[in-house]
N, C-alpha and C positions, 0 to 999 in steps of 0.2 A: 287767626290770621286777619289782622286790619291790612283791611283796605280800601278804605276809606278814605284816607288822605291823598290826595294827589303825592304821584312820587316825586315831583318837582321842589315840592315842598321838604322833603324829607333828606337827610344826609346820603348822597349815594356812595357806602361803601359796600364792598365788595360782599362783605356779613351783615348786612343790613338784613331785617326779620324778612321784607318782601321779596327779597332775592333769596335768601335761605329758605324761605316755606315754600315758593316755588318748587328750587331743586330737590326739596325733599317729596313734594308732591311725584315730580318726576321720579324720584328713585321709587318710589312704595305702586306707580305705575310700572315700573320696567320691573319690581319683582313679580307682580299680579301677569305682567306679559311673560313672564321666563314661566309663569306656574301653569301657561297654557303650549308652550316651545313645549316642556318636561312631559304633556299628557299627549301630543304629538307624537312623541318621541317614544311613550309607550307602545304606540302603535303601529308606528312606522321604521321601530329598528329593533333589529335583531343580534344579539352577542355583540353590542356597541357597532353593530355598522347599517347603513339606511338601507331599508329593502325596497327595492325598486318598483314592483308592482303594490306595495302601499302608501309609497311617496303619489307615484301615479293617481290614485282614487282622490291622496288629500291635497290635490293641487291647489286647489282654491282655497282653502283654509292655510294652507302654506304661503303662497302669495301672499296672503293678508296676512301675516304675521311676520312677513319677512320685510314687507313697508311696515308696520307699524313696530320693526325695530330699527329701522334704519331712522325714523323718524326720533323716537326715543332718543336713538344713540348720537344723532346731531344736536336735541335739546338739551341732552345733558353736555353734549361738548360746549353748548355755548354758555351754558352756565358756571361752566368751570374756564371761563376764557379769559375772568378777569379785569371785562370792560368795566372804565370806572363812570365814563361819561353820562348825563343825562341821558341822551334819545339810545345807548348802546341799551343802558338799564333799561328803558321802556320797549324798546326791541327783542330785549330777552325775555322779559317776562310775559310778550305780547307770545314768543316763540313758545315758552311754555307754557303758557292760555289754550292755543292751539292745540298743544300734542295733548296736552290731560283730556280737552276735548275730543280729542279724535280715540284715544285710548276709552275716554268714558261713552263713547256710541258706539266702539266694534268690542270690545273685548265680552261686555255679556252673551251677544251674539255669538262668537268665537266659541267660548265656552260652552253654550247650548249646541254647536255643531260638533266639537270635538265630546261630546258626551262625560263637560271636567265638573265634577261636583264640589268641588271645592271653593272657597269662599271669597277668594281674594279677587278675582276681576269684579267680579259684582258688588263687594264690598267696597271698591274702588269708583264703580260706579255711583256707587249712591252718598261716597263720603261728603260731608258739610265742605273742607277744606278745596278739595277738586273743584265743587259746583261754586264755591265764592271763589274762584279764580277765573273759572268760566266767565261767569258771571261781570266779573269788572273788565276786562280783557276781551269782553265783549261789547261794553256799555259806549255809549256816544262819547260821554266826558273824557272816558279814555282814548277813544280815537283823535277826539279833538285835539288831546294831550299829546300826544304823538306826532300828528302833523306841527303844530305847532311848535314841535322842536325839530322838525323835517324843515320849516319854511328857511328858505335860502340857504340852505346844502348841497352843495355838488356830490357828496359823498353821503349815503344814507347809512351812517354807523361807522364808527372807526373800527379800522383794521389791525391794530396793533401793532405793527411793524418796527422794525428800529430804521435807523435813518438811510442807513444804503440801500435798504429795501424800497423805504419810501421815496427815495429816488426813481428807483427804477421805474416804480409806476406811474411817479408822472412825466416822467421820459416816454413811456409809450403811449400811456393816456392823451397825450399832448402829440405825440405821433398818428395816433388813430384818430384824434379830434380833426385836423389838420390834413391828413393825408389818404385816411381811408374813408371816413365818411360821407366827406362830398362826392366820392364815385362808387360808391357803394352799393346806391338803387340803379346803376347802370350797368353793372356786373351782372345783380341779378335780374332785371329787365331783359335784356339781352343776350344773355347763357353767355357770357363774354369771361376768357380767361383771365388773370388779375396779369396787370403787364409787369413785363420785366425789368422796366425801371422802378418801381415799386418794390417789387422782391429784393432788389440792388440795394433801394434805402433803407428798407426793413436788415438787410443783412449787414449795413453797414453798421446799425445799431447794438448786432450782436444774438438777435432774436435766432440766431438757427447754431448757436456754439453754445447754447445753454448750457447741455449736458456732457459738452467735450473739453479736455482737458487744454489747459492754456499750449501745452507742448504740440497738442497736433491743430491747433488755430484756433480754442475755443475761449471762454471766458472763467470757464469752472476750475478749479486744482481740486473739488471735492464737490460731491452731488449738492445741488439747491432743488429740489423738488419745489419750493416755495414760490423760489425765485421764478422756476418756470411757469407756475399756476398765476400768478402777478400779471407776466406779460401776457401769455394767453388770457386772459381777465379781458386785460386793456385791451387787447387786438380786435379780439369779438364783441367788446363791447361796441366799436366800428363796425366790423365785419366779422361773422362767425362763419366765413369762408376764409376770409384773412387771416384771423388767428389759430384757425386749423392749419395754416402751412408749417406751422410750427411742428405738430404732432407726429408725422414721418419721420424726417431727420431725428427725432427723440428715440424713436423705439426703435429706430435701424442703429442709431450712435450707440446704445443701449448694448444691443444686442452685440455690436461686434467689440464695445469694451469689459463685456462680461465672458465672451466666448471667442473672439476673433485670434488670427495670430498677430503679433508684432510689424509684418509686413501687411495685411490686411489694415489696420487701423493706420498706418502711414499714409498707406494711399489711399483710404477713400475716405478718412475725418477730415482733415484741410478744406476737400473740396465742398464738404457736406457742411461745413463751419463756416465758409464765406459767403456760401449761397452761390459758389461757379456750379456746381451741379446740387440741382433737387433731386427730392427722392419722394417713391411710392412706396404703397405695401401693399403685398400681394397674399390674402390667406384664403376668402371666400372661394367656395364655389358652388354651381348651378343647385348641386344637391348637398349641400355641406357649408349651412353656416357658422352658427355659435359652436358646430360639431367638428370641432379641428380634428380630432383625433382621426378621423375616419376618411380625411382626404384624399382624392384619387389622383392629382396633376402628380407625374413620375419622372423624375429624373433620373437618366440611365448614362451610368458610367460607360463612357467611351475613351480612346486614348487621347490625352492631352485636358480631358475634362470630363463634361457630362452635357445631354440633349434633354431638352425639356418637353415634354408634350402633355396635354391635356387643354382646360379648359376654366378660365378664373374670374369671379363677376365682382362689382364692387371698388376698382380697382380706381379710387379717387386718386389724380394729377398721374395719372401712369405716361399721357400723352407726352405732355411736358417734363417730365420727370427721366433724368439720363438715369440716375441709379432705381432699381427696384428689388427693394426685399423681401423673396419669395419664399415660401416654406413650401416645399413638392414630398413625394414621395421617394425617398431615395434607396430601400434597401426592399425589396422585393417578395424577401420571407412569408410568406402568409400567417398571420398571425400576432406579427409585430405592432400591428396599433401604432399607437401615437411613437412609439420607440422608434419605430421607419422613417422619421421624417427627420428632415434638413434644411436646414435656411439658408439660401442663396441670395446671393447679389450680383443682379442681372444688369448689364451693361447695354445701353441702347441709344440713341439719340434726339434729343429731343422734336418733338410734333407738337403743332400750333393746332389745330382741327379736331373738328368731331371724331373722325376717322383717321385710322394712319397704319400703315404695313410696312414692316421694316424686314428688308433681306440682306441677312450678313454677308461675308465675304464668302465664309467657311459655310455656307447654305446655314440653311432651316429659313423661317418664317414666323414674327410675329405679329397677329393685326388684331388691333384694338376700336373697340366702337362704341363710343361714349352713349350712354341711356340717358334719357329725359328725365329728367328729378324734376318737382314740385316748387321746390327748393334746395340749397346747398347747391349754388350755382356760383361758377368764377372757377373752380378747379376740373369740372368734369368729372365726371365715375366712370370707369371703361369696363364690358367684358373684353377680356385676352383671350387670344386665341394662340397656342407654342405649337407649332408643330416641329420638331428636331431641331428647335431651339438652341445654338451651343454658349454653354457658360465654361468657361477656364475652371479648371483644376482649382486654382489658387481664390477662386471666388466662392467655394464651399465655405463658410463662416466656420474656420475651428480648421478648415485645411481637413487633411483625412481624420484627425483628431474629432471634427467638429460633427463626423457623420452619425446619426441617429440623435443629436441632440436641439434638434431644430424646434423641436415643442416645448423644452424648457426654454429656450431662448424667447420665444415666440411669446409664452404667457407669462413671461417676468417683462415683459414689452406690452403686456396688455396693463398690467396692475398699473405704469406709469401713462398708458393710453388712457385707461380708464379716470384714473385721477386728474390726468389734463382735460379729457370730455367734461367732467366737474367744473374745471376752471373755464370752460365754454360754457356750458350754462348758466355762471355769475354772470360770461362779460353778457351773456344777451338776455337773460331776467335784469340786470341793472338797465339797461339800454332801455329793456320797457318798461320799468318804472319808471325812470327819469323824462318817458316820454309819454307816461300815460298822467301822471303829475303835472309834468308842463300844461298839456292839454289843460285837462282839468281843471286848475288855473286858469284860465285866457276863456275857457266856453262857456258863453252864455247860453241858460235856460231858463224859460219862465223868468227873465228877468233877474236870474242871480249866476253867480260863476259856480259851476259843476261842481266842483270839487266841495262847496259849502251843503252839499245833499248827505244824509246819514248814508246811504247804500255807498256811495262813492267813495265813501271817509272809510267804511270798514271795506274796502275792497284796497284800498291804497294801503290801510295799515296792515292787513294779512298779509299783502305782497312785500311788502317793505321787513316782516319781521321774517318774511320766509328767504328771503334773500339773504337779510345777515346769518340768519340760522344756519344755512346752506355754505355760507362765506367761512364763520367760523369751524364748521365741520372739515370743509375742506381744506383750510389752511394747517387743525391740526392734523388731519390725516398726510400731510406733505410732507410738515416737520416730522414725522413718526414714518413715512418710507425712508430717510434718507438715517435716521437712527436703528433702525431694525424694519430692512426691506423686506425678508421673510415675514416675519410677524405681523408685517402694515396689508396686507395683501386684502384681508378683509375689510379693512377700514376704506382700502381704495374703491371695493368693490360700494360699499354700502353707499359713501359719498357719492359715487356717480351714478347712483341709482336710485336715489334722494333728488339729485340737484335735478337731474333731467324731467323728471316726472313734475318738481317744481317748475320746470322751467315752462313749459308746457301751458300751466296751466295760468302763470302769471302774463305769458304773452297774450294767450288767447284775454283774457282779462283788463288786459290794454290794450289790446283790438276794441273788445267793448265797448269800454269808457269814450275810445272815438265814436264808438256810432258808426253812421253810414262811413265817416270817413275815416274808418279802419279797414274797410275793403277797398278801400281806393289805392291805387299803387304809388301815387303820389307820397304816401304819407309812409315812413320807415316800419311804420309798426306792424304790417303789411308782410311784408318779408320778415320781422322778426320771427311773425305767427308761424309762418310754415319752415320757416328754418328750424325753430325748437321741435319741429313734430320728428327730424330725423334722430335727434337727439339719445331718445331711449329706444333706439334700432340699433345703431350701429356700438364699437366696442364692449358687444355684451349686448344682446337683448336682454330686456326689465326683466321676461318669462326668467329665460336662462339667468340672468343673475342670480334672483330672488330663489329659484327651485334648484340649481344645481352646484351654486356658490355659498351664497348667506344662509339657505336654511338648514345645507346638511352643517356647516360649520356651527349652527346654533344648536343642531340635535343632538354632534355630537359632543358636545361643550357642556349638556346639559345630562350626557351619558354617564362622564367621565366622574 
């Protein structure tokens, strides 16, 4: 494998030798990784299914293996993405620099913990072909090379899109640039809700009808999963408060065009499609996070409907939010698990404030009382509080049809949560590269401009190739829900538990590059930083993805 020549220099086609020895590199890593899943999986499963108390012991070895295939499985997506461009090709191969590196420092290790004698991670480790990849993809010339086809980009890597796609995102690009950025540090400054005139322009654009059918007010006649990751991109690349209002209205329109009746979707997609009413989601509680199954908030059938009580924490824009999509406990059996449960759509009126208690006509009580966040500020998070609560008959999702099916509902509304959480972490890792670059650029050190220092140069390129890495995994995990939603469920999961972890680590990383003044709240990157930390919390804790999503799916794939 030469690599020597500068890629610039060299024809960039898609079968070019330095783009084919990469991906191959990555493929003979991702067998050396499945030969360490397989020795796992001797240990930790029984008659093809995972036994619990020895998933437990190998938690930490599973973690690590469940990132270091999520990783894999984005470098190979973008290897296979087809960018023809210069800086896409130095981006990809910069992406697969990274992963063989990261593959060639845990997998020996791996291997010595799982007690796998077999040859292929270490052989992996010590191949000629990996460490000359390493090796150049690390080197200064090639970051030089890199930036140097970054200089005056507003976009770092093309997205491949076709053209009404690429409409749409600079339709919101240019919306976010314009509308949400300038009050952005003011929102979060000041735990301030996002105003209503704003909501009103975002919804005039179409931002909350992604997922609903042109018939009950949306823009769709057939799912764009793409299209919606695009606009979420753009909104948080502004605000990644702003572009989350999108993500309720998704998995509630979701939920009631996969299970709702005919008169349920009349009434409440219109309003949910114009943005006249918001919507919340309601699933956490006190003692029951990522553990839906096991939820205690109970809904008890009474006449004309059902009363809600218990107790729900988590509950971002519940204040302001007329509609909420609650999944409680509806059927009482002991023993039913997650089968007992049902998703409601609770009717309320909208509240401006921290606090707010609503008493229907028909009695009960609901009062909500927003929690201090660090960050992910402008929507509020409330714990609820139902006490006999009344929701109508007619607002069970599914009608009496829809009862016990609220956890299928609920987690075909996570895989499209989850995949838009992805498309939050592009728009706010772009947002800090583009603002850890600028910087860089413009600050003087020792008499030269920052960004001309070697640490700096491989900090900006890491970042930048971890972005498109991240961009292309997610984009085709979008096209591949709306083609086979069952079958994308993992791709969804892996993307967004890739991108967030990235994201993380590229904000804090332009925090950095500012120095002092990336503590300063004057400066955006400030709130990028702690906005990404909520990131791999919420739709799936990292834990929970990686241990009881990705790695039984890998164990048992590796059973079979």
């Amino acid at each position: 494998m030469d690599l020597r020549t500068p890629l610039r220099e060299q024809t960039l086609l898609r079968d070019h030798p330095l783009l084919r020895d990469a991906a191959a590199i990555i493929t003979r890593g991702e067998s050396a990784l499945h030969t360490l899943i397989a020795a796992l999986g001797r240990t930790c499963m029984r008659s093809g299914k995972p036994a619990p108390a020895e998933l437990e012991r190998r938690q930490s070895e599973g973690f690590r293996l469940a990132h270091l295939y999520a990783q894999t499985f984005a470098a190979r997506r973008t290897l296979s993405s087809g960018m023809l461009g210069e800086l896409e090709a130095l981006l990809t191969v910069a992406a697969a620099g990274l992963t063989a590196n990261l593959l060639r420092e845990q997998l020996p290790v791996l291997a010595m913990q799982l007690d796998c004698a077999e040859p292929g991670p270490l052989a992996f480790a010590q191949e000629a072909g990996v460490l000359d990849l390493v090796r150049h993809t690390s080197s200064a010339s090639f970051h030089a090379q890199v930036l140097d086809a970054i200089e005056g980009r507003q976009s770092f890597g093309a997205d491949g899109l076709d053209e009404e796609r690429h409409l749409l995102r600079q339709s919101f690009r240019s919306f976010a640039d314009k509308r949400v950025k300038p009050v952005a540090e003011r929102w979060h400054r000041e735990d301030q809700l996002i105003p209503d005139e704003l909501i009103r322009a975002a919804a005039e654009l179409g931002c909350f009808g992604l997922s609903i059918p042109q018939a009950y007010g949306g823009v769709q006649d057939k799912p764009d999963s793409l299209g919606m990751v695009l606009v979420t991109e753009e909104l948080c690349r502004g605000s990644l408060i702003f572009g989350s209002l999108i993500t309720r209205p998704e998995i509630l329109a979701r939920a009631l065009l996969k299970g709702g009746t005919e008169r349920q979707r009349a009434k409440f997609l219109p309003p949910m499609a114009s943005g006249e009413q918001m919507v919340a989601i309601s699933v956490t509680e006190p003692d029951f996070g990522s553990d839906v199954a096991h939820i205690h908030c109970s809904a008890r059938r009474v006449a004309g409907g059902w009363r809600l009580n218990g107790t729900k924490l988590w509950c971002t824009f519940a204040g302001r939010a007329e509609l909420i999509g609650l999944l409680a406990r509806s059927e009482p059996e002991p023993g039913l698990g997650y089968k007992g449960l049902s998703m409601f759509v609770v009717e309320k009126p909208a509240y401006y404030g921290h606090d707010f208690e609503h008493r229907p006509a028909q009695g009960g009580r609901l009062a909500g009382r927003a929690i201090p966040t660090l960050g992910y500020r402008g929507m509020h998070s409330y714990e609820l509080v139902f006490e006999d609560y009344p929701v109508p008959a007619e607002n069970l999702i599914g009608e009496e049809g829809g009862r016990g099916k609220g956890f299928y509902l609920q987690m075909e509304g996570f895989a499209f949560g989850r995949l838009q959480t992805a498309g939050r972490a592009l728009g706010l890792m772009q947002a800090a590269l583009e603002a850890a670059t600028g910087y860089a650029r413009e600050r003087q050190v020792f008499g030269q401009p920052l960004i001309r220092f070697g640490l700096t140069q491989e900090k900006l390129v890491r970042m930048a190739a971890l972005v498109h890495m991240s961009r292309q995994a997610c984009y085709a995990a979008a096209r591949r829900l709306d083609e086979a939603p069952a079958e994308a469920q993992m791709e969804a999961s892996l993307v967004k538990f890739l991108a967030c972890r990235q994201a993380e680590w590229i904000t804090r990383e332009a925090q950095q590059i500012h120095g002092g003044m990336g503590y300063a709240e004057e400066f955006a990157v400030s709130r990028l930083f702690v906005d990404a930390r909520v990131l791999s919390i919420f739709e799936g804790a990292e834990e929970v993805l990686a241990l009881k999503v990705i790695l039984p799916a890998l164990l048992k794939a590796h059973g079979e």
